[in-house]
Backbone as JSON Lines, residues from 0, in Angstrom:
{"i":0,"aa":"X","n":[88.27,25.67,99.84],"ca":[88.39,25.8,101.29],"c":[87.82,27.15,101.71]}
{"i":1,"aa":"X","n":[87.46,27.3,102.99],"ca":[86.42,28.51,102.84],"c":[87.35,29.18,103.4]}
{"i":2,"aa":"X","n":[87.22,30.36,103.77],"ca":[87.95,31.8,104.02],"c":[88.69,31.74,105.43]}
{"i":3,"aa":"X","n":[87.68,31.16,106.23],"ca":[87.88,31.23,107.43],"c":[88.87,30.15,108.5]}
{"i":4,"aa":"X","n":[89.3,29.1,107.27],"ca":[90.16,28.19,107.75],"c":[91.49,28.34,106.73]}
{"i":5,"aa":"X","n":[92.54,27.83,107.55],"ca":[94.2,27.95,106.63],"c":[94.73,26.61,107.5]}
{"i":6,"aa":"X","n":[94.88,26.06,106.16],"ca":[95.92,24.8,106.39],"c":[97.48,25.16,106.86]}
{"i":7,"aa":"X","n":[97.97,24.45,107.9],"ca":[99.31,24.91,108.0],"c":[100.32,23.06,107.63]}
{"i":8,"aa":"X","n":[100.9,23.4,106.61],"ca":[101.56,21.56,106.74],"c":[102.59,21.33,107.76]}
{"i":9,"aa":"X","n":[102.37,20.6,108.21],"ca":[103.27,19.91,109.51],"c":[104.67,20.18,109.89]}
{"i":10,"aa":"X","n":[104.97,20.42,108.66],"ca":[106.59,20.46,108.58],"c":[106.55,21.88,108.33]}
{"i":11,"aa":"X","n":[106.05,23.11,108.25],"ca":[106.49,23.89,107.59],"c":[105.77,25.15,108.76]}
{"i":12,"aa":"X","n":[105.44,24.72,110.33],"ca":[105.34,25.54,111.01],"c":[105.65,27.06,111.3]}
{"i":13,"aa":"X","n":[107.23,26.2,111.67],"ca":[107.54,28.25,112.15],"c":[107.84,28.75,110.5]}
{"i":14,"aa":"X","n":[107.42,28.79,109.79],"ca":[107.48,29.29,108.29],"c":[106.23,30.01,108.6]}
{"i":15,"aa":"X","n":[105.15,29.57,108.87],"ca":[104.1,30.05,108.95],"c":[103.44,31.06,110.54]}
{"i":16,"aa":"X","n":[104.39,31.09,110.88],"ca":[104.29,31.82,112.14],"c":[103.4,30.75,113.24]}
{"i":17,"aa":"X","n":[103.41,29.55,113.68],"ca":[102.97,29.36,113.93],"c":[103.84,28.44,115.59]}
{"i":18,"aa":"X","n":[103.19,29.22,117.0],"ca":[104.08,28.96,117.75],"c":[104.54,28.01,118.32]}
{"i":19,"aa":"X","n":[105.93,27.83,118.76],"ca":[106.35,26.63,119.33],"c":[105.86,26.17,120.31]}
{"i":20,"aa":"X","n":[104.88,26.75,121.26],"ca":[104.4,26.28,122.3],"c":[103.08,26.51,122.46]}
{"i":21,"aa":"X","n":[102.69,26.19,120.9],"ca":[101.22,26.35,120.58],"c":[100.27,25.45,121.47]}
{"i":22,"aa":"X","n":[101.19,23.88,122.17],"ca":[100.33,22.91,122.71],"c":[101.66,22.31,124.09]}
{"i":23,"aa":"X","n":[101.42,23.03,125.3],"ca":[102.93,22.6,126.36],"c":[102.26,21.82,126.8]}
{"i":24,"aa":"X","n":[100.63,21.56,126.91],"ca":[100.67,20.26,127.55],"c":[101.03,18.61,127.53]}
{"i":25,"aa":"X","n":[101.26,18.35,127.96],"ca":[101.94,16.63,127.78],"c":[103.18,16.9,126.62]}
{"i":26,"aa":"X","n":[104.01,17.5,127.48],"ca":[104.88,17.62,126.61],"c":[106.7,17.51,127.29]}
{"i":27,"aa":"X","n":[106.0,17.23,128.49],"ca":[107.26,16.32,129.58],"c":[106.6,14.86,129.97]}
{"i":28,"aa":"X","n":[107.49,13.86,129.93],"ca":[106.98,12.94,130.59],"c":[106.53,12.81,131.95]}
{"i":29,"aa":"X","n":[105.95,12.42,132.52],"ca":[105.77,12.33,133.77],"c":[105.95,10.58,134.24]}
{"i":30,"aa":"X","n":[106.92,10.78,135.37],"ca":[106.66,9.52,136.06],"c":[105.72,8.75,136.29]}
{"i":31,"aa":"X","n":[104.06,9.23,136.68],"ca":[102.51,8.17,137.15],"c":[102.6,7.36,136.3]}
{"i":32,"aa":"X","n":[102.38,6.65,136.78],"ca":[101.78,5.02,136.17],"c":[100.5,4.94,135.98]}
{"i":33,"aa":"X","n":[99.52,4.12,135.44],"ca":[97.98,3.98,135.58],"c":[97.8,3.82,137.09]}
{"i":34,"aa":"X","n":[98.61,2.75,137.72],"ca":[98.41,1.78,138.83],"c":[98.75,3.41,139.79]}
{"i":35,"aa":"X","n":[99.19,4.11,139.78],"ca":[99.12,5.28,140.9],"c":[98.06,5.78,140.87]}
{"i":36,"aa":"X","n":[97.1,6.24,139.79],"ca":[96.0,6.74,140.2],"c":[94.76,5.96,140.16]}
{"i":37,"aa":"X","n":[94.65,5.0,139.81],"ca":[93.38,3.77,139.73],"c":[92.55,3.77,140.55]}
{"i":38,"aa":"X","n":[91.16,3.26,140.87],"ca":[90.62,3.28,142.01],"c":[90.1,2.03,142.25]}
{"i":39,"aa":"X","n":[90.2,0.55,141.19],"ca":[89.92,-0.69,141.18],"c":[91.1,-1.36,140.68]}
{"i":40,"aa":"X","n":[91.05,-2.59,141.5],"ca":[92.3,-3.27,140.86],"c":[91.67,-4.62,140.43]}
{"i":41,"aa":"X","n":[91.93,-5.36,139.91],"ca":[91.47,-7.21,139.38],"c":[92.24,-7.77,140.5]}
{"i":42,"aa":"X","n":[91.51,-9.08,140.41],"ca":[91.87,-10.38,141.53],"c":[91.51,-11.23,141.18]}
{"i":43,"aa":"X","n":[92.17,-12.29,140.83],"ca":[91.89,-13.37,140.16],"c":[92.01,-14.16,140.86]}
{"i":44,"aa":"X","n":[90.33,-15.35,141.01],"ca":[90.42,-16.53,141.75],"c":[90.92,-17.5,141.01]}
{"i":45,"aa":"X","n":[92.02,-18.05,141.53],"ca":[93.05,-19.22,141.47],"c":[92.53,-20.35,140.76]}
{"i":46,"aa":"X","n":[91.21,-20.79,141.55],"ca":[90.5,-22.32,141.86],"c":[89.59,-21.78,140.15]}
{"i":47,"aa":"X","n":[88.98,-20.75,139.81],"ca":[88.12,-20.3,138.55],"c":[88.61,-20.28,137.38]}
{"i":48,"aa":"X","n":[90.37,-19.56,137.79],"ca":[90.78,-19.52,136.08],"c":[90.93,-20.82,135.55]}
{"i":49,"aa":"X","n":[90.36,-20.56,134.0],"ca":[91.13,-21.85,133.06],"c":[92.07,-21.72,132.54]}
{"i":50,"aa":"X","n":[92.5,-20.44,132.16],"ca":[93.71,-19.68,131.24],"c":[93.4,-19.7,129.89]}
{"i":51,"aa":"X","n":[92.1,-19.76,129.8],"ca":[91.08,-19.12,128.68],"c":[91.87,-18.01,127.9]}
{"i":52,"aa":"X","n":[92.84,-16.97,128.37],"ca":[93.38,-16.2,128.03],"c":[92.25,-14.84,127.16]}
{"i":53,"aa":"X","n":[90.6,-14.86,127.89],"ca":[89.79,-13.78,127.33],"c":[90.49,-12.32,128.07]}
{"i":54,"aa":"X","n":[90.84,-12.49,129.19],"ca":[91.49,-11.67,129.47],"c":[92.76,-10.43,129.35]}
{"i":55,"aa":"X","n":[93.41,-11.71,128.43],"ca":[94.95,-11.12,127.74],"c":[94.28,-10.72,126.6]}
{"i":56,"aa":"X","n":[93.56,-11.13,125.73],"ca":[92.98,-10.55,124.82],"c":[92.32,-9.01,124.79]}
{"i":57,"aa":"X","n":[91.7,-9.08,125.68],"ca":[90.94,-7.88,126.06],"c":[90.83,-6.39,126.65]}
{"i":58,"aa":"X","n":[92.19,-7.04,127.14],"ca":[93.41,-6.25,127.97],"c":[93.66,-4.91,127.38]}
{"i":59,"aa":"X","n":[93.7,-3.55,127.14],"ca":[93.44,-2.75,126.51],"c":[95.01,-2.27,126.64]}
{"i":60,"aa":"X","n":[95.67,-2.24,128.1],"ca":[96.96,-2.13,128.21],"c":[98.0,-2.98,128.09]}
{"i":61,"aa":"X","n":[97.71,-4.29,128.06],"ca":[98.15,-5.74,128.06],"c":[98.88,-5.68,129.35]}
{"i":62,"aa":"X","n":[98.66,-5.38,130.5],"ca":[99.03,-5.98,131.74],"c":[98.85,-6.97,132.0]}
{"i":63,"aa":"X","n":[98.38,-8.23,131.41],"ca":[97.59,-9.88,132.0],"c":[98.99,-10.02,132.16]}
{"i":64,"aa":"X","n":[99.61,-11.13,132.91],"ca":[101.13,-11.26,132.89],"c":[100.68,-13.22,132.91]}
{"i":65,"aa":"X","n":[100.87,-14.26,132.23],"ca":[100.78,-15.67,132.24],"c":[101.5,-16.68,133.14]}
{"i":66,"aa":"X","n":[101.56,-17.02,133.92],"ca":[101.88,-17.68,135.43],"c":[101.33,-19.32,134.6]}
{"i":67,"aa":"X","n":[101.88,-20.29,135.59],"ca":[102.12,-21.38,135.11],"c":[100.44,-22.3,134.67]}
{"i":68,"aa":"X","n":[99.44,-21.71,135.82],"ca":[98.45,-21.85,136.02],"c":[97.15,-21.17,136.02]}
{"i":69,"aa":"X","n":[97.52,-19.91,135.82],"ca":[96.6,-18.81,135.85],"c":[97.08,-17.97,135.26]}
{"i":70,"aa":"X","n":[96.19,-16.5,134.85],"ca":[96.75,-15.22,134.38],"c":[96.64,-14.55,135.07]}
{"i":71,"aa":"X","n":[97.69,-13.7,135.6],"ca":[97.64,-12.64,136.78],"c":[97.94,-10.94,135.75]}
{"i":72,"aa":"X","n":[98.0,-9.81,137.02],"ca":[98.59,-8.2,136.31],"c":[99.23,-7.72,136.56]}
{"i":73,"aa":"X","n":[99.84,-7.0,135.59],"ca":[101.23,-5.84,136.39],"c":[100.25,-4.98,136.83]}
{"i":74,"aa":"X","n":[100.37,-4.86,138.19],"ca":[99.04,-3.59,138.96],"c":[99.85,-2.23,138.43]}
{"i":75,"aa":"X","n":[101.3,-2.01,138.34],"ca":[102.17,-1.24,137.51],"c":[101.48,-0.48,136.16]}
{"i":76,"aa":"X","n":[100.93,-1.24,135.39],"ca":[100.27,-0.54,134.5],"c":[98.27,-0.81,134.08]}
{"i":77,"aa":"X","n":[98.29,-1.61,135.18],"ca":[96.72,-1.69,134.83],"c":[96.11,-0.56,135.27]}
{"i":78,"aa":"X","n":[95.03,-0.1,134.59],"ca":[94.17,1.11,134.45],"c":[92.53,0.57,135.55]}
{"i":79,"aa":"X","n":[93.1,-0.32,135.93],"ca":[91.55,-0.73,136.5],"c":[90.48,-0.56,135.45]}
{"i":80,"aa":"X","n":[90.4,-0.44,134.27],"ca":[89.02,-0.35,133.96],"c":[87.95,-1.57,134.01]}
{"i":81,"aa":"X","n":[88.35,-2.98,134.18],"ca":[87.24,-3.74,134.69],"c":[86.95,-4.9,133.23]}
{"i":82,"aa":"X","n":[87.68,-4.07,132.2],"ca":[87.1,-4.85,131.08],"c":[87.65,-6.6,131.13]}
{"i":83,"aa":"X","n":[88.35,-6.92,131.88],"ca":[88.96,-8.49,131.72],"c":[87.96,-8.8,132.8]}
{"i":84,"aa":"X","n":[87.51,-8.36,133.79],"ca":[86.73,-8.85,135.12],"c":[84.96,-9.27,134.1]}
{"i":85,"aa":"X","n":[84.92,-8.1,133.4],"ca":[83.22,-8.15,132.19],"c":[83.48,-9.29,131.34]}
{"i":86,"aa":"X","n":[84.66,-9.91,130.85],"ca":[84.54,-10.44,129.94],"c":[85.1,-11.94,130.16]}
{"i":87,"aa":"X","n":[85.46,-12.16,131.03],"ca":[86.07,-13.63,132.14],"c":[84.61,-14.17,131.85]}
{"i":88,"aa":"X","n":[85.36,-15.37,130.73],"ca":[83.59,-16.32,130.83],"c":[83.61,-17.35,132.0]}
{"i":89,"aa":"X","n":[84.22,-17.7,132.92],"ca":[84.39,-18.25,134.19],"c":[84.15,-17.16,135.11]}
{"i":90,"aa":"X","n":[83.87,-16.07,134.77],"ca":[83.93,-15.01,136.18],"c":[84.28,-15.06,137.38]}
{"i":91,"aa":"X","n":[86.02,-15.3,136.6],"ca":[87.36,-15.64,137.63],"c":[88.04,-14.67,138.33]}
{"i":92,"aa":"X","n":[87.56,-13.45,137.6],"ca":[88.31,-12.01,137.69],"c":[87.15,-11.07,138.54]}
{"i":93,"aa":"X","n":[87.6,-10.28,139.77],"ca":[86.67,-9.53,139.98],"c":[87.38,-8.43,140.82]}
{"i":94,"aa":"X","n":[86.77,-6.96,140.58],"ca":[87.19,-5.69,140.76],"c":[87.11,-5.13,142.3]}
{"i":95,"aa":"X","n":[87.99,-5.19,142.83],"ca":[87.56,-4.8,144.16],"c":[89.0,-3.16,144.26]}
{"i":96,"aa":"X","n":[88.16,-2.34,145.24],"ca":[88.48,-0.91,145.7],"c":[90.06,-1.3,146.01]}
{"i":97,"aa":"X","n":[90.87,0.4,145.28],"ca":[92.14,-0.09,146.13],"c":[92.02,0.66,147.34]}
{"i":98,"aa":"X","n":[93.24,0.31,148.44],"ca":[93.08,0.76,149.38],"c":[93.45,1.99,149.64]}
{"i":99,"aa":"X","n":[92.8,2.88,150.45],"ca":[93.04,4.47,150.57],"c":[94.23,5.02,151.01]}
């Protein structure tokens, strides 16, 4: 190992002088949700879905929520990123602005 780097093992921190508040960020939870700061939400046409379920698959947060007939989202935790709207082989799903 070269000179200029020192391993510290995980467990054996403040042994090594190494400080407790070496990293304060994200280190309270915070209340936001995805769905508070998002700037697209999904909308799913009714009459398009098959319940193909490419969507729940793809879902990176798994917000798809399964309804008797369709797949809908918890807007609660969807991130808007668009990827179930790209990958809807019926292109049932589509991204529209939330409101200001």
């Amino acid at each position: 190992m070269s000179e200029r780097h020192t391993r510290y093992p995980a467990w054996h921190l403040k042994q090594h002088g190494v400080p407790e508040d070496l990293c304060p960020v994200a280190t309270e939870l915070t209340p936001m949700l995805p769905g508070d700061w998002r700037s697209f939400r999904p909308v799913v046409d009714r009459d398009k879905c098959v319940k193909c379920a490419v969507c729940w698959l793809y879902c990176p947060v798994q917000c798809v929520e399964e309804h008797a007939a369709w797949f809908d989202f918890n807007l609660k935790t969807c991130k808007g990123c668009g990827i179930c709207a790209h990958e809807c082989p019926q292109r049932a799903i589509i991204m529209v602005p939330e409101a200001q």
